[in-house]
C-alpha positions as CSV (number, residue, x, y, z in Angstrom):
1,X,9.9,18.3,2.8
2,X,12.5,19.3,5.2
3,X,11.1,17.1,8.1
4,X,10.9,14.2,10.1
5,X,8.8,11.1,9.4
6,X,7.5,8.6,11.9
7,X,7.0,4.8,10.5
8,X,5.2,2.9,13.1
9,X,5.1,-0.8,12.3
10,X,2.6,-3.4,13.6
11,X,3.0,-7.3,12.7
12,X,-0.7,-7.5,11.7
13,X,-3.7,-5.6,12.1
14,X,-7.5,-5.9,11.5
15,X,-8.7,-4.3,8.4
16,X,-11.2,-1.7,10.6
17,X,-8.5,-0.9,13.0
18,X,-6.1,0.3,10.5
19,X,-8.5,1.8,8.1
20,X,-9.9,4.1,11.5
21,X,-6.6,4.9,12.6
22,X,-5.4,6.1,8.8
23,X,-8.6,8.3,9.8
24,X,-8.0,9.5,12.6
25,X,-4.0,10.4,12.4
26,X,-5.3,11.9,8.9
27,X,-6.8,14.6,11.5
28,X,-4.3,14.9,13.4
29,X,-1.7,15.8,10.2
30,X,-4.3,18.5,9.3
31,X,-4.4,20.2,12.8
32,X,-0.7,20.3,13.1
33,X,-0.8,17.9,16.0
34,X,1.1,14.7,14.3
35,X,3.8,14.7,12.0
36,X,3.8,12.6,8.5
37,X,3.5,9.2,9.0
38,X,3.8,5.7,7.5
39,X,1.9,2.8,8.6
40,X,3.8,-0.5,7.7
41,X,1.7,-3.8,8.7
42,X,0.2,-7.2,7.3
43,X,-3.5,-7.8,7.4
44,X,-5.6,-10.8,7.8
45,X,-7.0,-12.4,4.5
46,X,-9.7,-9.5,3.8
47,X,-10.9,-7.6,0.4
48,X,-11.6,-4.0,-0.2
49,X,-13.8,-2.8,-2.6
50,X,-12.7,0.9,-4.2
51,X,-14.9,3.4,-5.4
52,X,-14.7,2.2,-9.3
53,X,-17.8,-0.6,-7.1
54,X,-17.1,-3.6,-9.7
55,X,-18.9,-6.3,-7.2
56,X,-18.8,-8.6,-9.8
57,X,-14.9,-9.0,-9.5
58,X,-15.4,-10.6,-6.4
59,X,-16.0,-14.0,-7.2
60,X,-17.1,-15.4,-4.2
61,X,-20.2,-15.6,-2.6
62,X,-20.6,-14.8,1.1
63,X,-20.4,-18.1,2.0
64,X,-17.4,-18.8,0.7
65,X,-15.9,-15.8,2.2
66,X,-17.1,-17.3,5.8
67,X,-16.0,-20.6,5.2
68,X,-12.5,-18.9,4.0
69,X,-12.0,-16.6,6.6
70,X,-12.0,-13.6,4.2
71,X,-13.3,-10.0,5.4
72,X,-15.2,-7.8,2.8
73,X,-14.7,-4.2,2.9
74,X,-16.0,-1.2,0.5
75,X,-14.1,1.5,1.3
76,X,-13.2,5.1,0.3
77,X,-9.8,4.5,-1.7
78,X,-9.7,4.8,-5.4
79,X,-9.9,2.1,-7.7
80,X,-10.7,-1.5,-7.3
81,X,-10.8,-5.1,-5.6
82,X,-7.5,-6.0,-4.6
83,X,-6.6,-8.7,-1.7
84,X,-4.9,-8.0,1.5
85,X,-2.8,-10.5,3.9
86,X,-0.5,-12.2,5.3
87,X,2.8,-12.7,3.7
88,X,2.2,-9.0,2.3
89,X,3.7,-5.8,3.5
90,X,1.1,-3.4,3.6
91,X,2.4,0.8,3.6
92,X,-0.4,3.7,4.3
93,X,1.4,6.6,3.7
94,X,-0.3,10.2,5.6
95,X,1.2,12.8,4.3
96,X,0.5,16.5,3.9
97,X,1.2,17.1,0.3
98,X,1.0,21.7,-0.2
99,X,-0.3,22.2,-3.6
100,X,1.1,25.6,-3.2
101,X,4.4,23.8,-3.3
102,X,3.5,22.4,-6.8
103,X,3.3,19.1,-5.5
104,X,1.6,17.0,-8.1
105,X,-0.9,14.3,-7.5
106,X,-0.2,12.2,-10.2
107,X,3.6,12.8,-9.2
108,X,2.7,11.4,-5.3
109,X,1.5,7.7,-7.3
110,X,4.5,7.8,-9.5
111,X,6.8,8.4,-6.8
112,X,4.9,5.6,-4.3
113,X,5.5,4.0,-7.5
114,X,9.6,4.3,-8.0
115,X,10.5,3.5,-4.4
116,X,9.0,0.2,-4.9
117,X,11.0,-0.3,-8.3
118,X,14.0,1.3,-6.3
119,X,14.1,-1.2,-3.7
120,X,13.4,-4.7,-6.0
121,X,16.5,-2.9,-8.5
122,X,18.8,-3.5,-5.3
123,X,17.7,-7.7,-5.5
124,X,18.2,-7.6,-9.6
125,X,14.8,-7.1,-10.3
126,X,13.2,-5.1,-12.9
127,X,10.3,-3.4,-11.8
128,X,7.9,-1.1,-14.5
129,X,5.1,0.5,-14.7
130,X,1.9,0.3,-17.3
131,X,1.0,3.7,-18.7
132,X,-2.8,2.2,-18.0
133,X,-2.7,1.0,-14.5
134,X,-1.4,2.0,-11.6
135,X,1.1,-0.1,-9.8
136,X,4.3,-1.5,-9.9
137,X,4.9,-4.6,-12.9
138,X,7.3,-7.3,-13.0
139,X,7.2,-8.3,-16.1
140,X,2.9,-8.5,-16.9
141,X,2.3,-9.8,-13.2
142,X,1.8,-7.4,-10.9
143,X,4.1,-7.0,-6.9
144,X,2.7,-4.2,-5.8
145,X,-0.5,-2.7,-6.2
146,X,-1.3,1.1,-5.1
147,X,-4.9,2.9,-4.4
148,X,-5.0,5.9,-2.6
149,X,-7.5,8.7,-0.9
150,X,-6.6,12.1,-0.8
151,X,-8.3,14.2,1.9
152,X,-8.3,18.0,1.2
153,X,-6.8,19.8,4.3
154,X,-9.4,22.4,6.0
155,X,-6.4,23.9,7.1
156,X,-3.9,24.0,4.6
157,X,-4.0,24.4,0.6
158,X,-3.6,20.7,0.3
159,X,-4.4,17.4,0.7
160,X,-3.2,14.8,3.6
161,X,-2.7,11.2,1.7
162,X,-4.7,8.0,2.9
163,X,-4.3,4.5,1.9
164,X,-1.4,3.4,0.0
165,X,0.5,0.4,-1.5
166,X,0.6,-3.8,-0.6
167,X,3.7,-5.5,-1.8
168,X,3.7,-8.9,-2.5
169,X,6.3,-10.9,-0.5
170,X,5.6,-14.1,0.1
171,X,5.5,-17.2,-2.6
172,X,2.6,-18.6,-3.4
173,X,0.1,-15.2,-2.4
174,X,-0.9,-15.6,-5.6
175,X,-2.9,-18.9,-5.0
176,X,-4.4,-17.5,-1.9
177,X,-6.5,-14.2,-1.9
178,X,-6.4,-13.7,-5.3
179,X,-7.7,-16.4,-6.4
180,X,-11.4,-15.3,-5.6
181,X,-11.1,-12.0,-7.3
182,X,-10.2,-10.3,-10.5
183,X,-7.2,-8.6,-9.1
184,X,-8.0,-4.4,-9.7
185,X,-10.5,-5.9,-12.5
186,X,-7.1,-7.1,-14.7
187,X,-7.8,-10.4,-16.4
188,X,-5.3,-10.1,-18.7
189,X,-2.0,-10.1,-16.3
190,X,-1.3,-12.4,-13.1
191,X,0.8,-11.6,-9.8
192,X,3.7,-12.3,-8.5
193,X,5.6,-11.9,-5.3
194,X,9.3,-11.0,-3.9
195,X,10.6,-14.0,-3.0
196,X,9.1,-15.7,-6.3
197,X,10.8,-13.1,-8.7
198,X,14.4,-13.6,-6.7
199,X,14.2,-16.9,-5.6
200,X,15.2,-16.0,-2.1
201,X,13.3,-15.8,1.3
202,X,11.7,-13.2,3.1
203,X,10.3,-12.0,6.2
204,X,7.7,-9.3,6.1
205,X,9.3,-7.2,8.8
206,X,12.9,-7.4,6.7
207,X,10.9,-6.0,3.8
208,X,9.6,-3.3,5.9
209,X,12.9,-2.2,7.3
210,X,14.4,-2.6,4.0
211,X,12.1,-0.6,2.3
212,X,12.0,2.6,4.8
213,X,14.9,4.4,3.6
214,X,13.9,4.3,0.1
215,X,10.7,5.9,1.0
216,X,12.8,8.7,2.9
217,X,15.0,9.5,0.3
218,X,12.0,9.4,-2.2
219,X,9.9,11.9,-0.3
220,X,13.1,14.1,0.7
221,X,12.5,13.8,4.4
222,X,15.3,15.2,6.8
223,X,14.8,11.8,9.2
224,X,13.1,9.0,10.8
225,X,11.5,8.1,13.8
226,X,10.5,4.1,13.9
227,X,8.2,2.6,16.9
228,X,8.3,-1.1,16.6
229,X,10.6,-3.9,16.7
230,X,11.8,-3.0,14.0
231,X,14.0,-0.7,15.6
């Protein structure tokens, strides 16, 4: 890509905040006024409902979300009801991908894909993919899912990328969120986290600096500007 990309990292964010600034930086790519970017956070316990619209994989009613403290989102991303919060690290890739380039679509999931198996190879951990589901497998349980929206440029021949990926980091997220939802509407496989599949401990914001040059050497950028404590 021959450029620079700018990671900002925020220690948590509301589900509508993020999701309208995705939006509006989205914009911002297209005009040529922002370069690519990488949003790394954690979100409160929320769900967000893709555009395969399964509601019957959320199986809580709405009082049981109020009483849990669990936001409900439908939203414009592909697939379906995954969980979002904390103890996750959260990545929204915005990036112009120039199909006159060649760039592949498919190719932007797989590669999304590999930096996450990348990174858990460098703890001893054997990440995979399923040829049927999109995502990255330890094992049949599930670290990382991935849903993304691509947004055709009105400026460019291409797209500019919108949602992205949430690792898994914490033990025990699997008794929390997901509990109440059939995870991406897979029965047959569970989920699992980092620091349950290495027996060590994490924070989120080591994760997220951990992870960043993966993602650079992945998408071939030329370097890095970070905003946030991480720094």
């Amino acid at each position: 890509m021959s450029q620079s990309l700018e990671v900002i990292y925020t220690p948590m964010v509301d589900y509508a905040e993020a999701w309208e600034q995705q939006k509006q930086i989205v914009k911002k790519i297209d005009q040529g006024e922002q370069q690519d970017t990488l949003l790394l956070l954690q979100h409160p316990p929320t769900y967000t409902i893709g555009s395969q619209r399964h509601p019957e994989h959320l199986l809580l009613s709405p009082e049981e979300l109020q009483n849990r403290g669990i936001t409900l989102f439908e939203i414009d991303r592909g697939g379906d009801i995954t969980y979002h919060g904390p103890g996750q690290l959260v990545g929204y890739p915005l990036l112009m991908l120039d199909t006159s380039e060649g760039l592949d679509l498919h190719g932007y999931l797989r590669s999304i894909e590999q930096v996450i198996i990348e990174y858990l190879a460098e703890y001893g951990i054997k990440g995979s993919r399923k040829p049927e589901y999109t995502g990255v497998w330890v094992g049949d349980e599930k670290i990382t899912a991935i849903g993304v929206k691509f947004n055709k440029s009105r400026t460019r021949r291409g797209f500019i990328t919108s949602h992205g990926f949430a690792f898994n980091i914490k033990s025990g997220i699997q008794n929390e969120g997901f509990q109440g939802i059939i995870p991406c509407g897979i029965q047959e496989y569970g989920v699992t986290s980092l620091e349950d599949c290495t027996g060590l401990k994490f924070t989120v914001e080591q994760v997220a600096r951990e992870l960043i040059p993966y993602f650079v050497n992945r998408f071939h950028y030329d370097g890095v500007q970070i905003h946030s404590e991480l720094t």
